[in-house]
C-alpha positions as CSV (number, residue, x, y, z in Angstrom):
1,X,-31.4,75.7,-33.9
2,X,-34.7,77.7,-33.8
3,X,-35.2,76.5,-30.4
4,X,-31.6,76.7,-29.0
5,X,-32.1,80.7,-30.0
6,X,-35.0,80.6,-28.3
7,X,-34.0,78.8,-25.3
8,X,-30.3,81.4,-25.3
9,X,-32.6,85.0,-25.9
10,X,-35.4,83.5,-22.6
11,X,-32.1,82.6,-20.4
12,X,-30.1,86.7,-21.7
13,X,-33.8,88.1,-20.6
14,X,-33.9,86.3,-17.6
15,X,-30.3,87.6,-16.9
16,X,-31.4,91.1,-18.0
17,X,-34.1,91.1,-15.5
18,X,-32.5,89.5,-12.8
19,X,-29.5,91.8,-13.0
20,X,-32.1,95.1,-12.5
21,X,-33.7,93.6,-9.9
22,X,-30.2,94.0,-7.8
23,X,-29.2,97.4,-9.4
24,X,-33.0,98.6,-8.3
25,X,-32.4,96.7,-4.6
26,X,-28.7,98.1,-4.5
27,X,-27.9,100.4,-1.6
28,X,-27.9,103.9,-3.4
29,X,-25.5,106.7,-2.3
30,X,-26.3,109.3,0.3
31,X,-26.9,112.2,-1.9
32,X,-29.2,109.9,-3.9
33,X,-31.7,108.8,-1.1
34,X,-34.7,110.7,-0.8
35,X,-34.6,113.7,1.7
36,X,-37.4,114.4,4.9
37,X,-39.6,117.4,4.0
38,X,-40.0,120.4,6.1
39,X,-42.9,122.2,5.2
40,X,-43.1,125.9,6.2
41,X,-46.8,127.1,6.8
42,X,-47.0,131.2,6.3
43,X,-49.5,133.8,5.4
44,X,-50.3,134.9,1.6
45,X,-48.1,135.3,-0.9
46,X,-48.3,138.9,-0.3
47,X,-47.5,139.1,3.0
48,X,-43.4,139.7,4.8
49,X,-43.9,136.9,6.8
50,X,-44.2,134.5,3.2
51,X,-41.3,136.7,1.9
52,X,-39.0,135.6,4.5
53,X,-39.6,132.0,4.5
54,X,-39.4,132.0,0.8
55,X,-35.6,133.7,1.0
56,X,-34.2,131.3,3.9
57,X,-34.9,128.1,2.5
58,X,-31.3,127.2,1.6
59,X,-30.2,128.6,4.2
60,X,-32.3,126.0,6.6
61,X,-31.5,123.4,3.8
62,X,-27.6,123.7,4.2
63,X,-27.8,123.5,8.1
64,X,-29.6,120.4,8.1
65,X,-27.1,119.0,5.9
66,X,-29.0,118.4,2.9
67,X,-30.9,115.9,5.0
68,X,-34.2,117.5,4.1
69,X,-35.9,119.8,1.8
70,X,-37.7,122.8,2.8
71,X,-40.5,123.4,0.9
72,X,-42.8,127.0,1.9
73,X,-46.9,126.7,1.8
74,X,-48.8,130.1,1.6
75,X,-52.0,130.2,3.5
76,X,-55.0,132.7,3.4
77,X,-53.9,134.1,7.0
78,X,-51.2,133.3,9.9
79,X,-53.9,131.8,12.1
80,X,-54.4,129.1,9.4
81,X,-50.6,128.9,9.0
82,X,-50.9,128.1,13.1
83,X,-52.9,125.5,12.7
84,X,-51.9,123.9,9.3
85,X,-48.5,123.2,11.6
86,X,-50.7,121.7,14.9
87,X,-52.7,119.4,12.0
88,X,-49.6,117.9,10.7
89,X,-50.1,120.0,7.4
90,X,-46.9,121.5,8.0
91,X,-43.6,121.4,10.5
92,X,-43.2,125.0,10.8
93,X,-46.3,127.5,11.6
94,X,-46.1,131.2,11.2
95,X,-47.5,132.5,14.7
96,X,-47.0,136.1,16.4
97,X,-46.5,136.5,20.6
98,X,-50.5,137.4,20.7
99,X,-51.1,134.1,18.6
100,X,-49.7,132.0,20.9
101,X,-51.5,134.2,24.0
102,X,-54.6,133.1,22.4
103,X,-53.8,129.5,20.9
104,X,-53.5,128.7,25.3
105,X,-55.7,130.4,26.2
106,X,-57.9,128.5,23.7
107,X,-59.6,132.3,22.7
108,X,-60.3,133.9,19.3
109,X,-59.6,131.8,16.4
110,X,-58.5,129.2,18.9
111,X,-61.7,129.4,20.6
112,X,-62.6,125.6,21.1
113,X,-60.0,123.9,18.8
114,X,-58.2,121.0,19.5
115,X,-54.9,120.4,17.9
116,X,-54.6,117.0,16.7
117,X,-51.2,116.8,16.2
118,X,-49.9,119.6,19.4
119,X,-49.7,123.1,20.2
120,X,-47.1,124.9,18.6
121,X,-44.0,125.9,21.5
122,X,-41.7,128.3,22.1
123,X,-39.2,127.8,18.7
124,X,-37.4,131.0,17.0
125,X,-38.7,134.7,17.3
126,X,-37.6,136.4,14.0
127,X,-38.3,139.9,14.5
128,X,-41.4,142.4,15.3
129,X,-43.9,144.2,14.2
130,X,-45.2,148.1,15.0
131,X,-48.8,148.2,13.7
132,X,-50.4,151.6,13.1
133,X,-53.3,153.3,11.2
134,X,-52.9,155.2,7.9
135,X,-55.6,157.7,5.8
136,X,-55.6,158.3,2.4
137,X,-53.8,161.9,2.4
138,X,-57.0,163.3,0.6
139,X,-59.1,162.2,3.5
140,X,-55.9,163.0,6.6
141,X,-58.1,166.0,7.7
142,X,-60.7,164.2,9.2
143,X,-58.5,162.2,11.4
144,X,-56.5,163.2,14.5
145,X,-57.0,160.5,16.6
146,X,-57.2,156.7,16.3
147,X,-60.4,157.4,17.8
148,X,-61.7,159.2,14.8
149,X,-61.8,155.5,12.8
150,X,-64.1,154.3,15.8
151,X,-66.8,152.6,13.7
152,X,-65.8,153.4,10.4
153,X,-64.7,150.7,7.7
154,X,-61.4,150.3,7.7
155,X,-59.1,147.3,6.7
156,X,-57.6,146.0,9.5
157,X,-54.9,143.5,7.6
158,X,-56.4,140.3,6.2
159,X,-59.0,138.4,9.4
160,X,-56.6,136.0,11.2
161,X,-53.5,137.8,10.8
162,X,-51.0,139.3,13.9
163,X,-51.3,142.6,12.8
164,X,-55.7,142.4,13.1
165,X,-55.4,140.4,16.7
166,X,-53.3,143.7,17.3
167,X,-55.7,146.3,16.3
168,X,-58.4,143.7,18.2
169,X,-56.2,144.1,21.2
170,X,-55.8,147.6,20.7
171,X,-59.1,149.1,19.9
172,X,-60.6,146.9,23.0
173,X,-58.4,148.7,25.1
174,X,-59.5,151.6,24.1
175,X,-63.3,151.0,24.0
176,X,-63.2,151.6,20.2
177,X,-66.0,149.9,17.9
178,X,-64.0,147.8,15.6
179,X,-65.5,147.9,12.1
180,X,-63.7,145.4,10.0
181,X,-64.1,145.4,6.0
182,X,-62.2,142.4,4.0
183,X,-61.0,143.1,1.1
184,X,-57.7,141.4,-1.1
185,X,-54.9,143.2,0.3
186,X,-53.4,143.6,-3.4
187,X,-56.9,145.8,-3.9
188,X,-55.5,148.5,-0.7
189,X,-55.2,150.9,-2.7
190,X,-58.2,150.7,-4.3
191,X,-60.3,150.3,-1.6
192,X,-58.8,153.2,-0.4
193,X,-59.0,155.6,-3.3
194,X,-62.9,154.4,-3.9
195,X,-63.9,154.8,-0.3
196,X,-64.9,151.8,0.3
197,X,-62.4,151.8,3.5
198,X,-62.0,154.8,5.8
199,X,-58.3,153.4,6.0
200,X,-56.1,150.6,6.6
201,X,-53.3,149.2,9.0
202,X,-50.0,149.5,7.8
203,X,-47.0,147.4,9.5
204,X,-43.2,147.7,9.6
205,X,-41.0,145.2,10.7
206,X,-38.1,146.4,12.8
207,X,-39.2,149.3,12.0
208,X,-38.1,149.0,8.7
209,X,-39.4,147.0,5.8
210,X,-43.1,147.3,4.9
211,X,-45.5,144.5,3.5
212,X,-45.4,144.0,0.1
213,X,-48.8,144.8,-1.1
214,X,-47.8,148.3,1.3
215,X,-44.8,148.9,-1.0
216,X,-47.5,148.5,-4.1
217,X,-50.1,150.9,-2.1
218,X,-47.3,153.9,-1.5
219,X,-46.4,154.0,-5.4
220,X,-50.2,153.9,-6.3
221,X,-51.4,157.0,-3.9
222,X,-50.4,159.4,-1.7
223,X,-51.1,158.2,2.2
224,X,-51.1,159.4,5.9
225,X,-50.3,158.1,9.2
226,X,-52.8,158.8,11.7
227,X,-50.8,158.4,14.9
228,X,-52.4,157.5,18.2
229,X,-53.0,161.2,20.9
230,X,-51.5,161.4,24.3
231,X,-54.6,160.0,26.2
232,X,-54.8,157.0,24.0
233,X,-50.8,156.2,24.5
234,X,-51.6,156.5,28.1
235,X,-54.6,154.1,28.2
236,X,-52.7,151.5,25.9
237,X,-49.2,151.8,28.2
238,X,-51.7,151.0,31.0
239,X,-52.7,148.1,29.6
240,X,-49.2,146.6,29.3
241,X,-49.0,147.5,25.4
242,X,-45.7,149.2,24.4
243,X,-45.7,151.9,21.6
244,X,-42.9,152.1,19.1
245,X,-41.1,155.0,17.7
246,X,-40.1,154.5,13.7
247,X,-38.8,156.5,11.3
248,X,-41.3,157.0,8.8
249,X,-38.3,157.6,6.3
250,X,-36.6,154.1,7.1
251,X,-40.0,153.1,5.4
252,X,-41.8,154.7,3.5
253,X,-40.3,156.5,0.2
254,X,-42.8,159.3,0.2
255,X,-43.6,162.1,3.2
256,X,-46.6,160.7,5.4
257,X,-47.0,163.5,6.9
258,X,-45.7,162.7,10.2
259,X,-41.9,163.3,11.9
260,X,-42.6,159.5,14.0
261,X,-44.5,156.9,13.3
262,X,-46.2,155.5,16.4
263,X,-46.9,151.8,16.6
264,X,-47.9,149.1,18.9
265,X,-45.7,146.2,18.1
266,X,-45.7,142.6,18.2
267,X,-43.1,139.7,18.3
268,X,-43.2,137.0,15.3
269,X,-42.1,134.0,15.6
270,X,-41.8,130.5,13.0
271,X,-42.9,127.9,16.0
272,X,-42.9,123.9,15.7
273,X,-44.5,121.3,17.7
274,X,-42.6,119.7,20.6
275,X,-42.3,116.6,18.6
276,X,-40.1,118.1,15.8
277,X,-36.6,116.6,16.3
278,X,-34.3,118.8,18.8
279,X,-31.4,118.7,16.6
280,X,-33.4,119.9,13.5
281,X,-34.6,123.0,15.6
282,X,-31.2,123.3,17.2
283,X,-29.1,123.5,14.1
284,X,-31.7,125.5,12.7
285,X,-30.8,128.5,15.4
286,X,-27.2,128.6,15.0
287,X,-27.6,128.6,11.5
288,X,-29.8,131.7,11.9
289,X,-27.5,133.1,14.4
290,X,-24.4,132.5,12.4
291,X,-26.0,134.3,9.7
292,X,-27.8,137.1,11.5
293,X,-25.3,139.6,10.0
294,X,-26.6,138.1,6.8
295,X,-30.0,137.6,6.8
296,X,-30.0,142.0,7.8
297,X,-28.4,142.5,5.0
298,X,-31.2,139.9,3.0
299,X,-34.1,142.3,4.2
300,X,-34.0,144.9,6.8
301,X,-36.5,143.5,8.9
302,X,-33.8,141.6,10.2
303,X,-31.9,144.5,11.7
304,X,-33.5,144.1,15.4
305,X,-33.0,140.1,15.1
306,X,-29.3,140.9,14.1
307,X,-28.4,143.4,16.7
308,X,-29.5,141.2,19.5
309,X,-30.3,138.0,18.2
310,X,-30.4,136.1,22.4
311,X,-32.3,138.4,23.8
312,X,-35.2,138.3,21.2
313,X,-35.5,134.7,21.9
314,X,-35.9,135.8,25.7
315,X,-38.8,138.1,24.7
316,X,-40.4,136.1,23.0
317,X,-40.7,133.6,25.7
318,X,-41.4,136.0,28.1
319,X,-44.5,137.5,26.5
320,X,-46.1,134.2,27.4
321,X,-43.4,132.4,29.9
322,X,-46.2,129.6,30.3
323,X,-45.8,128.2,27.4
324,X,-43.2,125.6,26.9
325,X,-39.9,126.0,25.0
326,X,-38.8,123.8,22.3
327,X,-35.8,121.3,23.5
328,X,-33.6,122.6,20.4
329,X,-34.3,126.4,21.5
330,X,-33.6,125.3,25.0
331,X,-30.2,123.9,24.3
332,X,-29.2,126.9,22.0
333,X,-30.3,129.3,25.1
334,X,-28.4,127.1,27.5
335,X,-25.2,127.7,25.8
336,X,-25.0,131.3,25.4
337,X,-26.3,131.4,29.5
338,X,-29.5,132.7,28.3
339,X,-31.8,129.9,30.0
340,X,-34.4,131.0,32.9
341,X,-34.9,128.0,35.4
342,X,-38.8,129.1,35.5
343,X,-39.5,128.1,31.9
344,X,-40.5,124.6,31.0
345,X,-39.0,122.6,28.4
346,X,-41.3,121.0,26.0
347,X,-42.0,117.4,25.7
348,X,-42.4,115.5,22.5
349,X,-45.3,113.4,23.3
């Protein structure tokens, strides 16, 4: 008897096991399988551009069908964000219209780099950036010009992001000695208040929203921007750089002593490689188009990508028409009879 239990308890084991071996092997439902990933490079934590990201992620989930999940990686600055998405570290990499100047031209932080995986393309330009110069109100006396920070220490947005190329661009225009001091943005204020700056750049986007370590820096102190004087508009429009009008009260919650703010502005843009799929970056677009009422109602920075949502694209292509454009960004351009015949469509591989 002993050994007949035996003999039954091996065989209802065996059974047991044999029986999870199919459940494990079973075909599992849809919703059950495990979903791509779509990682999302930005800058810090405290930056706009990681504040976005970190807000659309459903949205981009839903309009890939639950077929992936979109998960958002801070970096230290956009340029490493760039890369992170060119090293296969990422899918998406936070980028600016100068970033992508340079990235082809293989110049500043791009100087000599290689990108294992492929350059970043023409994808979806989300809206821009005016950058300008701002004084502790103490201190606004001493400056009139931009030319009056000419050598001084002055906080020119965290090394490797848009907003310091800009002032790079801007000050070598200008013939201006560009004296950058790195500090934690969180600490602006700080730096500020202490001295250890003469002052910082300051961004809006659409000429609305401000960082949010900026938001932090306005409660903590009272500020001041320095706007740029007549011969220095001239030399920068000469250039090819546009200047920005913003209403300082669309931004800021306290008087900075100005009736305009006067910025130079650049175009962002969340950029792929050629190789992500076309229908990913495709259904990503309409999604964002469909929305664009939305996401302006999400964060004002929006506004400009909401009012004319087509011919941002076109800008942002056109600020560097030799770059290629992304197949999905192509197709969506196509259809609304937005497509220029001179631009190239990107090839995966």
């Amino acid at each position: 008897m002993a050994a007949t239990a035996r003999r039954s308890c091996l065989m209802a084991a065996c059974a047991v096991a044999l029986a999870g071996t199919f459940i494990a092997t079973a075909p599992q439902p849809a919703d059950a399988q495990q979903r791509k990933s779509l990682r999302w490079a930005t800058s810090s934590v405290d930056s706009y551009g990681y504040k976005v990201a970190a807000a659309m992620t459903k949205m981009v989930e839903e309009a890939l069908g639950g077929q992936y999940t979109v998960t958002v990686q801070p970096y230290p600055q956009t340029t490493s964000a760039t890369k992170a998405a060119m090293e296969d570290a990422a899918e998406i990499g936070y980028t600016a219209d100068i970033g992508m100047t340079q990235l082809y031209e293989g110049v500043g932080g791009f100087k000599d780099y290689n990108p294992p995986k492929g350059k970043l393309v023409h994808t979806w330009y989300a809206y821009p950036m005016e950058s300008f110069l701002v004084a502790p109100a103490k201190e606004a006396a001493k400056f009139k010009c931009w030319k009056d920070f000419s050598g001084k220490p002055v906080f020119f947005t965290t090394a490797g992001f848009m907003n310091w190329l800009n002032f790079q661009r801007i000050y070598k225009t200008l013939g201006y000695e560009f004296k950058h001091v790195q500090i934690d943005a969180k600490t602006n204020s700080d730096a500020m208040q202490a001295g250890t700056i003469a002052g910082s750049v300051a961004y809006t986007v659409s000429g609305r929203s401000l960082a949010p370590y900026w938001k932090e820096t306005e409660v903590r102190m009272d500020v001041s921007v320095i706007n740029p004087c007549p011969d220095e508009i001239a030399k920068l429009k000469a250039a090819g750089l546009a200047i920005t009008q913003v209403n300082p009260k669309d931004a800021f919650t306290k008087d900075v002593g100005v009736k305009e703010v006067l910025g130079v502005p650049i175009l962002f843009a969340y950029n792929v490689r050629a190789d992500v799929p076309e229908d990913v970056v495709y259904k990503m677009l309409s999604a964002f188009y469909t929305n664009r009422d939305k996401l302006s109602s999400i964060d004002p920075g929006f506004s400009a990508l909401a009012k004319d949502f087509v011919g941002m694209q076109v800008n942002g292509i056109n600020a560097n028409p030799q770059i290629p454009v992304h197949a999905g960004l192509a197709k969506f351009l196509k259809e609304h009879k937005a497509w220029n015949d001179k631009w190239t469509v990107a090839k995966s591989g």
